[in-house]
Rosetta silent file (secondary structure, phi, psi, omega in degrees, C-alpha in Angstrom):
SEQUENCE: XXXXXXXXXXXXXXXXXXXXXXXXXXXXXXXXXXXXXXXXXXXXXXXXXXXXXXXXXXXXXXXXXXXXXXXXXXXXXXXXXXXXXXXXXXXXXXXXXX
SCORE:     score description
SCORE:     0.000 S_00000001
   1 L     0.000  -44.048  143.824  -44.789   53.510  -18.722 S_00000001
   2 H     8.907  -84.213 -172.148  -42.571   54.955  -21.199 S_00000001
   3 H   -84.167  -25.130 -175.101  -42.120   58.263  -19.940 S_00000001
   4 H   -71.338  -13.242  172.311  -42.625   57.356  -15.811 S_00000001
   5 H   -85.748  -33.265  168.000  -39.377   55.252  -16.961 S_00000001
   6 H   -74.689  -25.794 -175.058  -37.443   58.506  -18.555 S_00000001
   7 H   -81.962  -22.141  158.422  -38.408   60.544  -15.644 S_00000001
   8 H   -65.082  -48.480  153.843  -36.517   57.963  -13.555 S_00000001
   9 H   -41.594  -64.437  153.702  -34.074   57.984  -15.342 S_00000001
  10 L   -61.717   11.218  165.825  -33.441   61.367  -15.466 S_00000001
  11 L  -117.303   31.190  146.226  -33.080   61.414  -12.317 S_00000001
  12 L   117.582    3.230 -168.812  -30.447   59.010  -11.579 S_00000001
  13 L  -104.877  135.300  167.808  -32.777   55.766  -11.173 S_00000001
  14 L  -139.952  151.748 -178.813  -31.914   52.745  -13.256 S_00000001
  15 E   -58.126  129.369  177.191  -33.605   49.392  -13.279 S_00000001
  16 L   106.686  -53.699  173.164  -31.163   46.972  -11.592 S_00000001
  17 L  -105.935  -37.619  157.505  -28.891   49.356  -10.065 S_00000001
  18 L  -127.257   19.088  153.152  -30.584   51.423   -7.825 S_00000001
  19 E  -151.970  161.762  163.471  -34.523   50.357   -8.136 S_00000001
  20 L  -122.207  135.967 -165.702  -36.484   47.610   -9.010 S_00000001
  21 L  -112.987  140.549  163.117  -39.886   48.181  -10.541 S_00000001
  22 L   -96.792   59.349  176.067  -42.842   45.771   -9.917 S_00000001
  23 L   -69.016  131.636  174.281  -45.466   46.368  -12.694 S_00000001
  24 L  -122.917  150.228  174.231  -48.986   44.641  -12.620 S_00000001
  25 L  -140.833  132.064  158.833  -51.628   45.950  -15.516 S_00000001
  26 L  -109.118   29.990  177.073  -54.897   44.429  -14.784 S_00000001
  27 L    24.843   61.828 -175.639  -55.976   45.465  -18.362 S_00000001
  28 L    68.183   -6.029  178.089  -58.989   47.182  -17.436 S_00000001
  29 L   -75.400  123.406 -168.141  -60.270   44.126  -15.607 S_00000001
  30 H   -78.462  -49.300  159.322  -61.848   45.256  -12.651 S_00000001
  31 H   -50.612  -16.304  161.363  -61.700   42.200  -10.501 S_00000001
  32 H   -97.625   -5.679  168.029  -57.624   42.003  -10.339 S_00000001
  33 H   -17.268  -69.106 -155.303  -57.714   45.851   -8.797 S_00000001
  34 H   -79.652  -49.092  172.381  -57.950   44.767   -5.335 S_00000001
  35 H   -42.077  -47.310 -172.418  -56.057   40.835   -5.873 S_00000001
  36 H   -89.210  -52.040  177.660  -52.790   42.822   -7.867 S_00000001
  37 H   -42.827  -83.737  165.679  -53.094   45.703   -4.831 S_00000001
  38 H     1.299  -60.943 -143.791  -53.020   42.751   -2.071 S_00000001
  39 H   -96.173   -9.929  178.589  -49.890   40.792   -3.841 S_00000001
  40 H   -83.958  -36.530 -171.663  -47.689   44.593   -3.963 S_00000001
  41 H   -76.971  -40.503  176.273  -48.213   45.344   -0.640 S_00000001
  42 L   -76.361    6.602  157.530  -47.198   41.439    0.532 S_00000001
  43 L   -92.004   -0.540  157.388  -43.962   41.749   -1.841 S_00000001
  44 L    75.179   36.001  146.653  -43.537   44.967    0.676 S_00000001
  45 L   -50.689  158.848 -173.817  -42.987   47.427   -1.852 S_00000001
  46 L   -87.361  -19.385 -165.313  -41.506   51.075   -1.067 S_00000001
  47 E  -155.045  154.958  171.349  -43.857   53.207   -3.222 S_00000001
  48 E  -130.700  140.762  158.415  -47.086   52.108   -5.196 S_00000001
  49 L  -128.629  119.827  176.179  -48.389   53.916   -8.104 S_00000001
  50 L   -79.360  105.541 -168.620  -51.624   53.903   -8.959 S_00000001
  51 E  -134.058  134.879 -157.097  -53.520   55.324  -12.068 S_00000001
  52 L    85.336  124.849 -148.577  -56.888   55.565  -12.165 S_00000001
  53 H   -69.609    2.063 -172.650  -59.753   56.082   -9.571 S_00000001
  54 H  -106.039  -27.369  170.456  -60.867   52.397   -9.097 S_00000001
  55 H   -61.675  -70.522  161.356  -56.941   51.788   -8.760 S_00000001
  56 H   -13.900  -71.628 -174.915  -56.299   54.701   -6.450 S_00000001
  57 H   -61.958  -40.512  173.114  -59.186   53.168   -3.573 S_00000001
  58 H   -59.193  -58.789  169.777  -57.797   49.749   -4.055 S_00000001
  59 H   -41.175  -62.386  178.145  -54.494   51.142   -3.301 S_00000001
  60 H   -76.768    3.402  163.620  -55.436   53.187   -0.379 S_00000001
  61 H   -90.487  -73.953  170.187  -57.665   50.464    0.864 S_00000001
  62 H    -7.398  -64.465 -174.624  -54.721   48.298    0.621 S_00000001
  63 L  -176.669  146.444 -159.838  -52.206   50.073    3.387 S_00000001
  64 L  -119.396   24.626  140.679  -52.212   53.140    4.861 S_00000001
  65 L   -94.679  -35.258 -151.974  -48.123   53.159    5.127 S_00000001
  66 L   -83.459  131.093  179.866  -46.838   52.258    1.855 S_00000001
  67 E   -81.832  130.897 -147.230  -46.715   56.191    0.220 S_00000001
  68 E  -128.189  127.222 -179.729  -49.006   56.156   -2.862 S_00000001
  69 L  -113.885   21.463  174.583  -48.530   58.244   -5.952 S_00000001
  70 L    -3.191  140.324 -138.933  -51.624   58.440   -7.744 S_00000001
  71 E  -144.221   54.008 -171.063  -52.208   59.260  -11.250 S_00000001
  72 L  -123.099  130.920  167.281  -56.678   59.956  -11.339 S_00000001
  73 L   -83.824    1.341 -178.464  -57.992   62.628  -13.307 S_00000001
  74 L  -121.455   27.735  153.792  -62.154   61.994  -12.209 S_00000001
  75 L  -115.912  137.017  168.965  -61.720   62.083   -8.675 S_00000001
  76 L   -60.210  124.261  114.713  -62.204   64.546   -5.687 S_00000001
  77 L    15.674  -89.670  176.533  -59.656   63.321   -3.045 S_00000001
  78 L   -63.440  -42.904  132.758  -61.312   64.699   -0.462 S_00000001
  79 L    -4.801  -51.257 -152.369  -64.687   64.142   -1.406 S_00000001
  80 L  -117.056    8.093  172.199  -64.142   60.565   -2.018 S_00000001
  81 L    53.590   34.833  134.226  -62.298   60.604    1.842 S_00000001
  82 L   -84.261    9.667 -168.559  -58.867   59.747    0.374 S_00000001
  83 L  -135.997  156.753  128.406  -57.239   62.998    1.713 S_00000001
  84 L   -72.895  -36.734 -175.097  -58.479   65.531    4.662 S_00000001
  85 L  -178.173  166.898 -152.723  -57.756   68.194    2.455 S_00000001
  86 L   -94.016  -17.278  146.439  -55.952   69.158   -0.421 S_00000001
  87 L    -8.975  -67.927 -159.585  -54.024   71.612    1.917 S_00000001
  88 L  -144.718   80.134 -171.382  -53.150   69.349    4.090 S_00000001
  89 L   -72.840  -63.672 -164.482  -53.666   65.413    2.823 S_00000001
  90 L    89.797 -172.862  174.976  -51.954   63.737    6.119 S_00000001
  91 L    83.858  157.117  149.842  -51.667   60.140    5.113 S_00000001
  92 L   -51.414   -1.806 -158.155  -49.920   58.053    2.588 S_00000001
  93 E  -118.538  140.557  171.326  -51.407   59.277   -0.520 S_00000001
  94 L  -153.401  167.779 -167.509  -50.302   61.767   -2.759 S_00000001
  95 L   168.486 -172.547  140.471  -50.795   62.677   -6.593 S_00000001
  96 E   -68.354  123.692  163.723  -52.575   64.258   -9.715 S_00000001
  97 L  -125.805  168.407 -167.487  -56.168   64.764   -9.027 S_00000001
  98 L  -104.307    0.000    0.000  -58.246   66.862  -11.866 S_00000001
């Protein structure tokens, strides 16, 4: 969280004055995934980020407007039908994939 907060910074974003960050950790508990997606998308955030592949599908199950920045190093994209292609994702979703 650290550094996704310096990388904001350096670019001109500060908490308070021009964004507000919503962070949820569901501390590896698998069962607030989808319950913590659900409550981001009804506070109508502008961007979600997402780390980790069980995080990622909840997110992209979640709304298929919101743009999604995704942070999973064990998943195919495409493969797993969150993309068409890594070409060409269409879609909300965008990210690291391994």
């Amino acid at each position: 969280m650290a550094a996704f907060l310096d990388g904001l910074r350096s670019k001109g974003y500060a908490e308070g004055r021009n964004i507000t960050l919503v962070a949820r950790n569901a501390e590896s508990n698998s069962a607030q995934f989808e319950p913590l997606a659900k409550e981001l998308i009804a506070r109508k955030v502008r961007v979600l980020f997402a780390s980790g592949p069980a995080v990622v599908r909840y997110a992209h199950a979640a709304s298929d407007t919101i743009p999604i920045v995704a942070m999973d190093l064990e998943s195919d994209p495409v493969k797993d039908r969150l993309v068409a292609s890594i070409a060409h994702p269409g879609g909300n979703l965008t990210g690291l994939f391994f």
